[in-house]
C-alpha positions in Angstrom: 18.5 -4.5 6.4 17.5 -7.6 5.1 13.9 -9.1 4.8 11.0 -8.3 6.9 9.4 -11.4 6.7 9.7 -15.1 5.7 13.1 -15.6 6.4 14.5 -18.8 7.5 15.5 -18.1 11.1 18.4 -21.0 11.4 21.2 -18.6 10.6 19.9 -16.4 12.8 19.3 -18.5 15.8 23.1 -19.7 15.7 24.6 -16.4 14.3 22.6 -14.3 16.9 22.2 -16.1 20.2 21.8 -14.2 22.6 24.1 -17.1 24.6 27.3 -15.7 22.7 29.5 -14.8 24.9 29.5 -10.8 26.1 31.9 -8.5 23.7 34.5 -7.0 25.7 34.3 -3.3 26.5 36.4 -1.6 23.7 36.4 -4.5 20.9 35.6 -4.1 17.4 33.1 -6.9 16.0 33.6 -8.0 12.6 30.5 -9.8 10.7 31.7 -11.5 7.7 35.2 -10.5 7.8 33.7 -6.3 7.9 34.0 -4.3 11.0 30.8 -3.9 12.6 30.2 0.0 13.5 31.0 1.4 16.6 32.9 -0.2 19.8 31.4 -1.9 22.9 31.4 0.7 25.7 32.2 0.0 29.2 28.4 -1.3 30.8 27.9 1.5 32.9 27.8 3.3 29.6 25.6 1.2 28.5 22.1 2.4 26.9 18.3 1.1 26.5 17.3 0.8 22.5 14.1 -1.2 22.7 11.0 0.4 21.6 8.6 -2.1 23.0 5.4 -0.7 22.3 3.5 1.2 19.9 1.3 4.4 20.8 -2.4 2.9 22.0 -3.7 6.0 19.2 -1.8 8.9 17.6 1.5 9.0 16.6 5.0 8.4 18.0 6.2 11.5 19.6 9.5 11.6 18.5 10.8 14.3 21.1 9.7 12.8 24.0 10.8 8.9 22.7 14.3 10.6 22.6 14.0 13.0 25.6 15.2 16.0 22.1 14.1 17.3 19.4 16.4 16.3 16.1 16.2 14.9 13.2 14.5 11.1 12.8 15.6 8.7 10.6 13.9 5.3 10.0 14.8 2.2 8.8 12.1 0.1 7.6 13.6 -3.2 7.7 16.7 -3.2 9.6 17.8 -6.5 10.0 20.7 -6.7 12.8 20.8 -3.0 12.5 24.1 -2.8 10.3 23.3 0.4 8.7 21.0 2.2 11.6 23.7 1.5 14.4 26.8 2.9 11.9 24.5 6.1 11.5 23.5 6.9 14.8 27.1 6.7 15.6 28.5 8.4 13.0 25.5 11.2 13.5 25.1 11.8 16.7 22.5 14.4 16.3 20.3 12.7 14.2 17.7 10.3 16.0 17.1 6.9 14.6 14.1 3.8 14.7 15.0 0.8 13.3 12.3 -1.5 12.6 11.4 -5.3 11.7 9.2 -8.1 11.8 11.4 -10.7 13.1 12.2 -10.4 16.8 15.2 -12.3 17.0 17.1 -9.8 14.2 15.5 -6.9 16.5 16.8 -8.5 20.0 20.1 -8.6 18.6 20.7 -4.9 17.0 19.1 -3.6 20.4 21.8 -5.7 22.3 24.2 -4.2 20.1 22.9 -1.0 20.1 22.6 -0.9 24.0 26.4 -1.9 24.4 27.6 0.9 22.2 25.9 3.3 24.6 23.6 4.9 21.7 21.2 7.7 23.3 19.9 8.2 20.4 18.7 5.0 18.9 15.6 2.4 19.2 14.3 -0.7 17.6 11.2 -1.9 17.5 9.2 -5.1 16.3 6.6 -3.5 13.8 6.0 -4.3 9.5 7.1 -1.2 7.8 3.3 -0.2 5.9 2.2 -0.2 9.3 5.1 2.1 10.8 4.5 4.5 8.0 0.6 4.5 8.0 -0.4 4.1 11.7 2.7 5.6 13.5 4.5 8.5 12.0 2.9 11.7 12.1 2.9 13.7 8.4 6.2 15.8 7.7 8.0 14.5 11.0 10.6 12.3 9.6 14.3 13.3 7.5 14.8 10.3 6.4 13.6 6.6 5.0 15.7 3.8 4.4 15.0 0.6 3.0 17.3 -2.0 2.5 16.4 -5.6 0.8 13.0 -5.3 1.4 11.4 -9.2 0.5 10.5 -10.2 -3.1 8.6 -12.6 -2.3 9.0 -15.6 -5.3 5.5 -17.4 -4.6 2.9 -16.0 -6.8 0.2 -16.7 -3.8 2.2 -14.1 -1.2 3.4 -11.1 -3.9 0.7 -9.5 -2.0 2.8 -8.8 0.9 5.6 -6.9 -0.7 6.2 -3.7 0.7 7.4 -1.4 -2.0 4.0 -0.9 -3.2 2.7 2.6 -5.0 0.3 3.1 -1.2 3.6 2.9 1.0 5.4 5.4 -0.9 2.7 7.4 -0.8 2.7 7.2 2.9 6.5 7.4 3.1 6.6 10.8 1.2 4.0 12.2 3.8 6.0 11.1 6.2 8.9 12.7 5.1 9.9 16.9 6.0 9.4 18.7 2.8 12.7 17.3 0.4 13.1 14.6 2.7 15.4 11.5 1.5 14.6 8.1 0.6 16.6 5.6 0.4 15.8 2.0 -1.5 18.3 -0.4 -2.1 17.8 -4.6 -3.4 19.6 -7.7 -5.1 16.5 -8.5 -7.1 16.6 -7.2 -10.7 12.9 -7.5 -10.9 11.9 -5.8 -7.8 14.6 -3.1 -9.0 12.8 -2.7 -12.2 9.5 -2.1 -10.2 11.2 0.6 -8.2 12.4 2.5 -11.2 9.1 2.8 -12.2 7.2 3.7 -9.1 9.3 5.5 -7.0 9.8 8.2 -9.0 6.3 9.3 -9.1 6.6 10.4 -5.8 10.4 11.5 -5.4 13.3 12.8 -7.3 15.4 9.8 -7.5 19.1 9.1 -9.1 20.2 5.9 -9.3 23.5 5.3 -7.4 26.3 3.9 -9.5 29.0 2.0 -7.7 29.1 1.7 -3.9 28.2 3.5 -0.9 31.1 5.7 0.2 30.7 5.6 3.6 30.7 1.8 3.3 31.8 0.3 0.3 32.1 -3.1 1.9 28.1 -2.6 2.4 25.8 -1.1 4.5 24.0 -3.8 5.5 24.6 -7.8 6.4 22.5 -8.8 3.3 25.0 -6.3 0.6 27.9 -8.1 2.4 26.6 -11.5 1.6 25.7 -10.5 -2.0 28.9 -8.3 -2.6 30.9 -11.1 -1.6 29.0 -13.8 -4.1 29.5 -11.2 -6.8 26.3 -10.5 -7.6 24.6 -7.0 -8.4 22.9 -4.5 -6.0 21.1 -2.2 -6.7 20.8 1.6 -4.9 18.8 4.7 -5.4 18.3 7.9 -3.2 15.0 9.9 -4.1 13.6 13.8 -2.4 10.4 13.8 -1.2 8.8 15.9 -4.3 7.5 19.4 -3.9 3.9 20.7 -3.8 2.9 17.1 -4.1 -0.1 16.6 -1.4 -1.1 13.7 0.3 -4.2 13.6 -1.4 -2.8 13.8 -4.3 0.4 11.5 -3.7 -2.8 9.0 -2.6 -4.9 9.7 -5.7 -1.8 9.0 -7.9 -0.9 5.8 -5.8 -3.9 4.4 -6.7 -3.4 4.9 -10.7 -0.6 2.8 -10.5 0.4 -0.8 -10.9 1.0 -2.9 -7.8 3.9 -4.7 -7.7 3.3 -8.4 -9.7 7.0 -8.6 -10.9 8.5 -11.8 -11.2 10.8 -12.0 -8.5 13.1 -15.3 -9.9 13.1 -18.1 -8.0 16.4 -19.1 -8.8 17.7 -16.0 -6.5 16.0 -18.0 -3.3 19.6 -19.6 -2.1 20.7 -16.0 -1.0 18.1 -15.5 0.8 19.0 -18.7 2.9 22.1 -16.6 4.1 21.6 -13.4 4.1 
């Protein structure tokens, strides 16, 4: 939930240090004023989140990762694992992977994660075209969520975006037929890309007003914009029926990539959130 890459890590290093002193066992943690989900359990409780390593070939094997099989639900670009944590908790038989590019966001949702005794939950340092590409096996996922994915506002580096017409392709064959997507962003131009794209490949409704099950915001980076006021944008998509992977691919490659002028006056949020 926040950006994958380029982030200034300063925040994070004093926000995040793993020096903090421990949470006692039954305390609530509040991040900006917002309870953070879940309690700390007593240590003996305790659980092990971290994915540390990436199959050598083939795919993950989701059963034997979480010792059942259940639903998956990944989060491609989970920050401090706001939303992922809040889930597993609140769905206890749905399995979860959070991933990000930054390790120090990663070390610090799997040390949360790990004290609220979460069986089924992992994180993993890992870019999100490569998760969906390399790693997840075709129909094996329930869900994708993507939160604040980067805009990128240098012309040189739009090339790294992730929303691009390829990883949706990718993301719908990951998905179990009507499978859910999730997209959500601050950046009116990215937004405008995603209204264009993604439904080529689901059936996606905007969402109006705020998420229900956390209308204070799902992640640290819809906190930090709530709070400023500014706008955020959500939409929720099915995976579309009796569209193939070849031809999910074929039409991925008809379509623009995304060149969208991200606004460089919008950089300062990215500084805190």
């Amino acid at each position: 939930m926040g950006y994958l890459v380029d982030k200034s890590l300063g925040h994070y290093n004093s926000a995040m240090s793993d020096q903090q002193p421990p949470t006692p066992s039954g305390q609530l943690e509040r991040e900006f004023g917002v309870p953070f989900p879940g309690v700390v359990v007593d240590p003996a409780r305790w659980t092990q989140t971290a994915l540390k390593a990436m199959p050598e070939t083939g795919h993950l094997d989701f059963p034997t990762l979480f010792g059942r099989t259940a639903p998956v639900v990944l989060d491609v670009g989970c920050g401090n694992g706001r939303f992922l944590i809040g889930s597993a908790v609140a769905r206890p038989t749905y399995d979860h992977l959070g991933i990000d590019t930054l390790p120090v966001v990663i070390r610090y949702a799997r040390k949360r994660g790990n004290q609220r005794g979460l069986p089924n939950l992992k994180f993993a340092v890992l870019g999100g075209s490569e998760l969906v590409d390399r790693y997840v096996a075709p129909a094996s996922v329930a869900e994708v969520h993507c939160y604040h994915p980067q805009p990128y506002y240098d012309p040189a580096q739009v090339g790294k975006r992730l929303v691009t017409p390829t990883f949706l392709a990718h993301v719908h064959r990951s998905l179990v037929p009507g499978g859910l997507f999730v997209i959500q962003t601050d950046n009116p131009g990215y937004w405008r890309y995603i209204r264009a794209v993604v439904p080529v490949f689901f059936d996606f409704t905007e969402v109006k007003g705020k998420w229900p099950d956390a209308p204070k915001g799902r992640t640290r980076r819809e906190i930090i914009a709530t709070s400023k006021k500014l706008p955020v944008f959500r939409g929720t998509g099915l995976a579309k029926a009796g569209l193939s992977e070849a031809d999910a691919v074929a039409l991925a490659e008809q379509l623009p990539p995304p060149t969208f002028d991200a606004d460089r006056r919008l950089r300062e949020l990215d500084r805190l959130g």
